[in-house]
C-alpha positions, 0 to 999 in steps of 0.5 A: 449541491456537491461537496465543495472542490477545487475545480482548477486542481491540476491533480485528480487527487486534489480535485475529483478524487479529494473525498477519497484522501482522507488526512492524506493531504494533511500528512503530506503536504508543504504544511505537513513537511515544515511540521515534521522538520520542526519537530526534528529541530526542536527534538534535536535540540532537546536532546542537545541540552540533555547529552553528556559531553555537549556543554549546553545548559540543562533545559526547564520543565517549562522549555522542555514543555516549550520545544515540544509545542512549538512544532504545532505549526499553524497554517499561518506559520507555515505561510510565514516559513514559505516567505522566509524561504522566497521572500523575505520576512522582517530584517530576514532576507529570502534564503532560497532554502527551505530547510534554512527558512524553518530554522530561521523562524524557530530562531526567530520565535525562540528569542522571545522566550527563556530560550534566547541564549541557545537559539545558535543551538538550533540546527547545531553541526546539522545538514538540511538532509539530517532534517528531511530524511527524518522528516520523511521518515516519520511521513511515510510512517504515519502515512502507513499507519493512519491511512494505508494500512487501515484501508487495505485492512478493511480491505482484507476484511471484505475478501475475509468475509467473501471467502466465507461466506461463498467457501462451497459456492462452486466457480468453473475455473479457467485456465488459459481462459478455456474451461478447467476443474472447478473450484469456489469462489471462496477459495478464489477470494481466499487466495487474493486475501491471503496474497495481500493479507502477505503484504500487509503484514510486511508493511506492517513490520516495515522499518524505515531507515534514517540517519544524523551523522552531518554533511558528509555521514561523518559528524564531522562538525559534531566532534570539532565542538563537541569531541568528548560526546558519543554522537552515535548513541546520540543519533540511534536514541534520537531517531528511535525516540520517534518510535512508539506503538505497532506498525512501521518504525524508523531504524538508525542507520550509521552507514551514510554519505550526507543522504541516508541511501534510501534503500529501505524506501525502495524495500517500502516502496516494493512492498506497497507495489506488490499489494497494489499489484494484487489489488490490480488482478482482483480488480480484473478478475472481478471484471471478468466474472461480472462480464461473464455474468457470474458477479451481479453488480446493484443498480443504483437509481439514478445512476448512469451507466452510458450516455446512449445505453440506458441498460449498462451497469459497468464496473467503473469502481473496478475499472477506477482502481485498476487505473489508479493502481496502474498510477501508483505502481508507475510512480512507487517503481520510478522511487524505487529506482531512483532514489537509492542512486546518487552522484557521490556523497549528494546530488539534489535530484532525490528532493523533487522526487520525495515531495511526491510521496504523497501523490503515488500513496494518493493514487493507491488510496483512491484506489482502495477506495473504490475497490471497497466500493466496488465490493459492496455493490457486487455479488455472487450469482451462485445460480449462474455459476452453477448453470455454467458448470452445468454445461461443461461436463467435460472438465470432469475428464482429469477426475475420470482418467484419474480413478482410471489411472488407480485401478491400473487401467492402461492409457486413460488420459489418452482415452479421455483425450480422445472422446473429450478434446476438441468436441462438444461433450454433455453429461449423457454422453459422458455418461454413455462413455462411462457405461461402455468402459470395462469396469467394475459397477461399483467402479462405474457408479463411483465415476457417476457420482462425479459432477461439475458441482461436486468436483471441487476438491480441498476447496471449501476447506481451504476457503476457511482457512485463514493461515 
């Protein structure tokens, strides 16, 4: 029997391609936000009790200990947060707001404790936009870490691997998708790893902005309880109090309405667009060297390639990532427009949107996924490549004219114009062109050493490069 599967799921990703999300779903879902936001909560209020100038009493070790557990939502906590906000719970009636229904239930939950007499503390002088945009904040960022990077890391691993191990395997280039100078396909799959390995490393650097400072950016209400505190420094340690190990990482940002502009989303966005872009032209350079027979792919028994042609074997995990990229981009672009515009201080059209994050990084791990799969079941036909040059001596006309243009002959990209552009050349005739030149014979025979599979260039050792 197959893994078990939503079938109703309205999403693929939730349904078809849920094997390939990894903890996706369980870092960017309802569950997950209302985890985040109570971790804000409970972090902020910590923080409260322990900043000079808040008359807050300090905290035990035990409520210390406390707040710091009470994120751990279960499932059946977060169930009850969705009924404080649609329903109702106990004497509590529906808020109609999300945010509102976490700070409800950790009131609720805190007035059983020692805690009791601070619960008022709990969302103190906050806007609802003070929780979520380091809520957010910290998704994308643990996003990236657990499952974005990791896979386009394994990614670059395989192109790494490819680039080495065919580093020498000479590949007819196509320009213009006509016939051109030789190269390998090492190189080819070094310049994919080094393009992505570009944006790896900036997604590695990435800094994610985010912001406390109240309803307006002005921490307005802050200073009327609480004037003689320094709500600034309160605010840049308390976001990057969340900062720890490499990778991403959150960054105060002191210059908000009541939402953090969300540039640094864009930036973020961008990047991951560039990768997936990158993936997208491997994905359909692969096809067209498996296409042209240059890249074998492993049958697998059993496996159907078409419903009425029991010989295909097609590219479908290339095919499935270019489509799923095309996906991401779409929404990753849309974001990146979008969220850094808003009506004056606050319009709420940046809300909907953000509760999509996880499906525009949901279409890009499908992706990754199925570019991995599509790796370990290709593989170079270094032989047919080579057939192919074999039958196209004529793109060693630039490497001919070239020589001839060091030994001050007059004209000679016009000569091997005329005797190669537009005919059918072979390496006899090429070689009866040669002979018929007025050269030195030592000059001659340097022009016949030349071959489709030696006129490679820098090409192996910039296959072996990794800088």
């Amino acid at each position: 029997m197959p893994a078990q599967r939503n079938i109703n799921a309205v999403s693929p990703l939730d349904g078809r391609y849920s094997g390939k999300m990894g903890g996706l779903g369980r870092g960017f879902g309802e569950a997950a936000l209302a985890r985040y936001r109570a971790l804000v909560e409970c972090t902020y209020l910590q923080k409260l009790c322990a900043t000079p100038g808040v008359a807050i009493r300090k905290l035990k070790p035990s409520e210390k200990d406390l707040l710091r557990k009470l994120p751990l939502l279960s499932d059946k906590d977060v169930l009850q947060i969705i009924a404080i906000e649609e329903t109702g719970s106990g004497r509590l009636p529906p808020t109609r707001h999300d945010v509102k229904a976490v700070e409800y239930f950790l009131k609720e939950k805190l007035r059983r404790t020692s805690l009791r007499d601070i619960t008022e503390f709990v969302h103190f002088a906050l806007t609802s936009e003070d929780v979520n945009n380091i809520s957010y904040a910290l998704m994308l960022r643990d996003c990236l870490r657990a499952e974005i990077l990791p896979a386009l890391e394994e990614i670059l691993a395989a192109l790494d691997a490819l680039a080495l191990k065919h580093a020498a395997a000479p590949l007819l280039a196509r320009t213009h998708g006509q016939p051109a100078v030789p190269t390998t396909f090492g190189k080819e799959f070094r310049v994919f790893h080094a393009r992505l390995s570009r944006q790896v490393g900036q997604l590695r650097s990435a800094r994610i902005c985010a912001k406390l400072n109240g309803a307006s950016g002005n921490y307005n209400a802050h200073t009327a309880a609480f004037p003689a505190a320094d709500w600034q420094k309160f605010s840049k340690e308390l976001i990057e109090s969340f900062n720890s190990g490499s990778g991403p990482a959150l960054e105060y940002n002191p210059f908000t309405t009541q939402i953090e502009p969300h540039d640094s989303y864009a930036e973020l966005f961008d990047n991951l667009r560039r990768a997936n872009t990158i993936l997208l032209a491997f994905c359909q350079d692969m096809w067209r060297y498996i296409s042209a027979g240059l890249v074998k792919q492993k049958a697998v028994a059993g496996e159907v390639g078409s419903s009425t042609m029991p010989q295909k074997v097609n590219p479908i995990h290339f095919e499935n990532a270019e489509g799923n990229l095309g996906l991401a981009n779409a929404l990753l672009g849309f974001f990146s427009s979008k969220l850094p515009v808003s009506r004056l201080q606050r319009d709420l059209s940046d809300s909907t949107v953000e509760r999509n994050f996880g499906v525009a990084l949901g279409h890009g791990l499908a992706a990754y996924s199925s570019v991995l799969a599509g790796l370990s079941r290709a593989a170079v036909d270094e032989a047919a490549a080579r057939a192919e040059l074999g039958q196209h001596p004529e793109v060693l006309a630039e490497g001919i004219q070239t020589i001839l243009r060091r030994e001050g002959e007059t004209g000679p990209y016009e000569l091997l114009s005329k005797f190669t552009r537009g005919r059918e050349v072979t390496a006899a005739g090429l070689a009866g062109f040669i002979d018929g030149l007025q050269l030195k014979p030592a000059i001659k025979a340097e022009l016949k050493r030349l071959s489709p599979l030696n006129y490679t260039g820098l090409s192996e050792k910039i296959a072996k490069r990794k800088e």
